[in-house]
N, C-alpha and C positions, 0 to 999 in steps of 0.2 A: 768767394771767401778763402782768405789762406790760413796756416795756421797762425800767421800774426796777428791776426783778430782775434785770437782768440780770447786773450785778457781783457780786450774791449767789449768781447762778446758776455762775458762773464760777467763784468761791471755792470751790463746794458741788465742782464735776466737778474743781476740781487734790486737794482733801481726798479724795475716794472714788480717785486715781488712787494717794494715797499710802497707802491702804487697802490696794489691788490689791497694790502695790508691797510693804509689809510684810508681808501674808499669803501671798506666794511667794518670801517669800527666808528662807530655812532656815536661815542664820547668824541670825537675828535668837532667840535664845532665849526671847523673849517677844511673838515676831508676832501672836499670836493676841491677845493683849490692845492690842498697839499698833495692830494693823487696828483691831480694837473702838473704840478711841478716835478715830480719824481718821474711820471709818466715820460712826460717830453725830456727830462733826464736820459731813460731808457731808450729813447727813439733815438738820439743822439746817438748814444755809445753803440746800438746794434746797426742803425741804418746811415749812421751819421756818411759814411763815407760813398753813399750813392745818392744820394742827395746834392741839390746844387750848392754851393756855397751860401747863396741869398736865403734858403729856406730854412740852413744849418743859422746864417746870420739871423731869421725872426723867430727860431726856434727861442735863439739865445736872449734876446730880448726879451720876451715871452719872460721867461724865465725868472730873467731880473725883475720885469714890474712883479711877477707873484709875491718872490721874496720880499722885496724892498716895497709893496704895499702892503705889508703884514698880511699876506694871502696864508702863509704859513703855519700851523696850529700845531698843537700836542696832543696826544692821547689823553683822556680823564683817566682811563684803567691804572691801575696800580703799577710801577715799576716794581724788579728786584729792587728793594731798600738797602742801601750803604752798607748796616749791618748782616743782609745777607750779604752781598759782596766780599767784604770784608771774612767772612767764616770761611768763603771760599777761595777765596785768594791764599788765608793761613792752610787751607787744607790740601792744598797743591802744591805752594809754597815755590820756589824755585822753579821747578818742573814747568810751570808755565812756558817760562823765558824758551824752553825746547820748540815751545813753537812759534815766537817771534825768531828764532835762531832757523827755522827749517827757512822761512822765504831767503835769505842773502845764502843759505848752505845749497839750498839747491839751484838757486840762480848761479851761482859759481860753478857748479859741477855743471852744469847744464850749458851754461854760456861754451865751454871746451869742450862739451859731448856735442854740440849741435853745430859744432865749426866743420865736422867732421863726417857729419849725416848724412848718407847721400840716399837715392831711392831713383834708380833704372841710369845711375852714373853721374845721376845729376846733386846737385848740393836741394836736402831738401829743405833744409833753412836759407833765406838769402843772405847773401854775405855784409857783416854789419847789423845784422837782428836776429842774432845769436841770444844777446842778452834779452830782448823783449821776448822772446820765446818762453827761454828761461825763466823769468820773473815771473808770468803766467802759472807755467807748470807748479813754481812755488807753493804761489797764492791757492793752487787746488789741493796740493798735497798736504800746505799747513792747515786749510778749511778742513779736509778730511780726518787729518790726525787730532784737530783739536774736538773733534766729534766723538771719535775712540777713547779720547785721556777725561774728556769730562762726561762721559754717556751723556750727550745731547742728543737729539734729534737733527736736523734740517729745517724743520718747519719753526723746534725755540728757537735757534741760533739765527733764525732770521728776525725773528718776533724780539730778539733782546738786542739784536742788529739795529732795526727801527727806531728803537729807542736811543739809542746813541744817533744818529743819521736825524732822529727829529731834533734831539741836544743840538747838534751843531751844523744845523741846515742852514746857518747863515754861511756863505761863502766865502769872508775875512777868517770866519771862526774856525770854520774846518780849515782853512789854509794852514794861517798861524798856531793850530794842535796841533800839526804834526810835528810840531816842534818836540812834544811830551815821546813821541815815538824814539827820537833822535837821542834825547837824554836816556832813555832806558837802555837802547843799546848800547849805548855807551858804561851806563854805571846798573844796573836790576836791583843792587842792593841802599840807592836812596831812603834818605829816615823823613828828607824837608826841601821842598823846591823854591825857590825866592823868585817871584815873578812880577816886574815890571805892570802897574794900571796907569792908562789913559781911556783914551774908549771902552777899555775894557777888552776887545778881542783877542788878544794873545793870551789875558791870561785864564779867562773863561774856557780857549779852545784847551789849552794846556790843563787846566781842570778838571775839565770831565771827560779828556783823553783817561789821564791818571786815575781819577777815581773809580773810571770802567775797569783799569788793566789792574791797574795796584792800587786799592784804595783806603791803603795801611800808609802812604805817603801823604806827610802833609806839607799843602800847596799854602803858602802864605803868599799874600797879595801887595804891595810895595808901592806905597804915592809920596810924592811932593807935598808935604807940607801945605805949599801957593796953590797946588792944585788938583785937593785931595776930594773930588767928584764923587770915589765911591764911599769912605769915610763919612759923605753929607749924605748919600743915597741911602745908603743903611740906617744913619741915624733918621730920616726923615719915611723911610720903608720904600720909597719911589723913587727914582732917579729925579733927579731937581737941576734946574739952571742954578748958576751961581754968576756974579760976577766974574769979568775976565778974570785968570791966577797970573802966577807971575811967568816968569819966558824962558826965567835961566834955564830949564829943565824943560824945553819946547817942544819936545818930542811928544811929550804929554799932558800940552797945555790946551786941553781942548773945554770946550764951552759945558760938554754935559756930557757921561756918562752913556752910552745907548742903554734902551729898555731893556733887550734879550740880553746885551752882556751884562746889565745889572743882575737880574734875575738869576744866571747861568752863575756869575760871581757872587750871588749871596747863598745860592744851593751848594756849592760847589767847594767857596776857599773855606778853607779851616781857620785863617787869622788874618787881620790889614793891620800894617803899622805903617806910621808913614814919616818921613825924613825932612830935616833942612837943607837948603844950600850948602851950608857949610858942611856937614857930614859926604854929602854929594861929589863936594871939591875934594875932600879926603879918598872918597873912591877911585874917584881920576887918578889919583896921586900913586892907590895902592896898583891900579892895577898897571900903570905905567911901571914903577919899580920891580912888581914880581913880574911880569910876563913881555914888558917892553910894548907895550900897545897903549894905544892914546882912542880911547873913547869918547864919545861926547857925552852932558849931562846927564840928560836920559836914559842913556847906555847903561852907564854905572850903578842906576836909581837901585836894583835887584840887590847889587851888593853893599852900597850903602845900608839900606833894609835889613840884609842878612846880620851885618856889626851892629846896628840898632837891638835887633831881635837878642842876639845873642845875651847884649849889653844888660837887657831889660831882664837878666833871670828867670828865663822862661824854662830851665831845669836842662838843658838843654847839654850830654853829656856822652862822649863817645859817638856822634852820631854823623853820618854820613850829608853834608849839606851841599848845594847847589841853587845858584842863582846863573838866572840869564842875560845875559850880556845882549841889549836890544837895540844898540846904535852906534855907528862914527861917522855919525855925519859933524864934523869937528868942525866948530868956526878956529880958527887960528887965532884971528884978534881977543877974542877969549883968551885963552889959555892962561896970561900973566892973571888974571882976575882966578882963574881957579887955584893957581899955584898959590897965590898970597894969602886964598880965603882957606886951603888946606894946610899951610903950616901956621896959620892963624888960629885953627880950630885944635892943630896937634897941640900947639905950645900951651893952648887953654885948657886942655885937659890933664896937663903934665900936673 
């Protein structure tokens, strides 16, 4: 083992802790298959690399059938509730962000201290994994500071870990949240997030990223009009089939809603509103003129959403907003049909 494992190593022993962690809590109706998953998680990240390819290969599959047979479960035990979060979110307030800000601060100092390392003459980083050293070292220093800044333990900050890690144990989910990571560092002082629904994965994973970190921010959820799946899910309490919706917005014209993303989306967002075509072609429109970029329907759906919201008098005043931008995959022959249905819909509200 070199020290480049290490961040693998460390991934490997939080994954077998949330193994331990599911396989002794007896509210969880489905422990034994949720250990199983986490477990061979952990076998992965610690022993993944002495392993042959074929075994790392049925590990992986392994894996998938768990998830994707709903082998997966929840704890019954109580979560921190919203409203504790929220008290302590306001009672830190900023300070937090010091420790999203420690992993890139010390990846950078570190990336240029470890170019430089040597131990009996020799470089004792190899050359070109300066940075993955780096990142490592981060990830321990930020885990240990945020232990000091919030008098936690080890054993809660695994135990509230879990709880997020079961939130977004689908693998779309957790992908497409870290997108919620990406906006924070970018802006910490967001009031409202506009987030794109189809399946529901991105904005579920962006959800309950946010509501864990900052959950003073509110995440509004954005459909299609033709093909507003979670609009029908909530109103009916279940996710439901509908008839095919319409295509102009294809990105998110899917057939039904998933279960976990409904669920994760009806815990999670604060508000759905949802748009026409024509407001849709106006967002093409807006964001070609401000920023020079050409989206495709579904791209836009977040900021269409966002001029809806506003639109609608939801009090909304001084406040710092953001929507995301989820597609270019552009048909071209389109285009003349977006431009005509956006200065069709400006001239009609003139």
């Amino acid at each position: 083992m070199t020290i480049l494992d290490a961040p693998y190593l460390l991934m490997g022993i939080m994954f077998a802790t949330t193994a331990i962690i599911n396989l002794r809590d007896s509210s969880n109706a489905k422990r034994w298959k949720s250990a199983g998953f986490w477990g061979i998680n952990a076998i992965i990240f610690i022993f993944g690399s002495y392993l042959p390819p074929l075994a790392n290969g049925i590990l992986v599959i392994v894996m998938v059938l768990l998830a994707g047979l709903g082998g997966l479960g929840r704890s019954g035990k109580p979560e921190t509730s919203l409203e504790q979060r929220e008290v302590r979110a306001s009672r830190f307030g900023n300070r937090l962000f010091i420790l999203a800000l420690l992993i890139p601060l010390v990846t950078l100092l570190g990336t240029f201290a470890f170019k430089s390392l040597t131990w009996n003459s020799a470089l004792l980083i190899p050359a070109g994994s300066s940075a993955l050293a780096a990142l490592g070292l981060g990830i321990i220093v930020a885990f240990f500071a945020a232990l000091v800044m919030l008098h936690e333990t080890p054993a809660s900050a695994m135990h509230e870990g879990r709880g997020l890690l079961d939130a977004i144990c689908g693998v779309a989910i957790a992908g497409q949240g870290t997108l919620a990571i990406e906006l924070l560092q970018q802006d910490a002082h967001l009031d409202r997030i506009f987030v794109p629904v189809g399946g529901g994965g991105l904005a579920a994973g962006v959800a309950v990223l946010i509501k864990h970190l900052m959950p003073q921010i509110k995440i509004i959820g954005v459909e299609a009009e033709e093909s507003a799946w979670l609009a029908a899910a909530l109103q009916a309490g279940a996710a439901v089939d509908l008839p095919r919706g319409g295509l102009f917005a294809e990105g998110v014209a899917v057939r039904r809603i998933g279960d976990e993303t409904f669920r994760l989306c009806s815990d999670y967002l604060d508000d759905v509103v949802t748009v026409d075509s024509d407001s849709i072609c106006a967002a093409v429109k807006d964001l070609f003129e401000d920023v020079q970029a050409i989206a495709e329907p579904s791209g836009t759906l977040a900021l269409a959403g966002m001029k809806r919201y506003i639109q609608q008098q939801h009090g909304i005043r001084d406040e710092r907003l953001a929507h995301v931008l989820s597609g270019a995959n552009v048909n071209f022959h389109g285009l003349p049909m977006s431009r005509s249905a956006a200065s069709w819909a400006s001239s009609a509200r003139r």
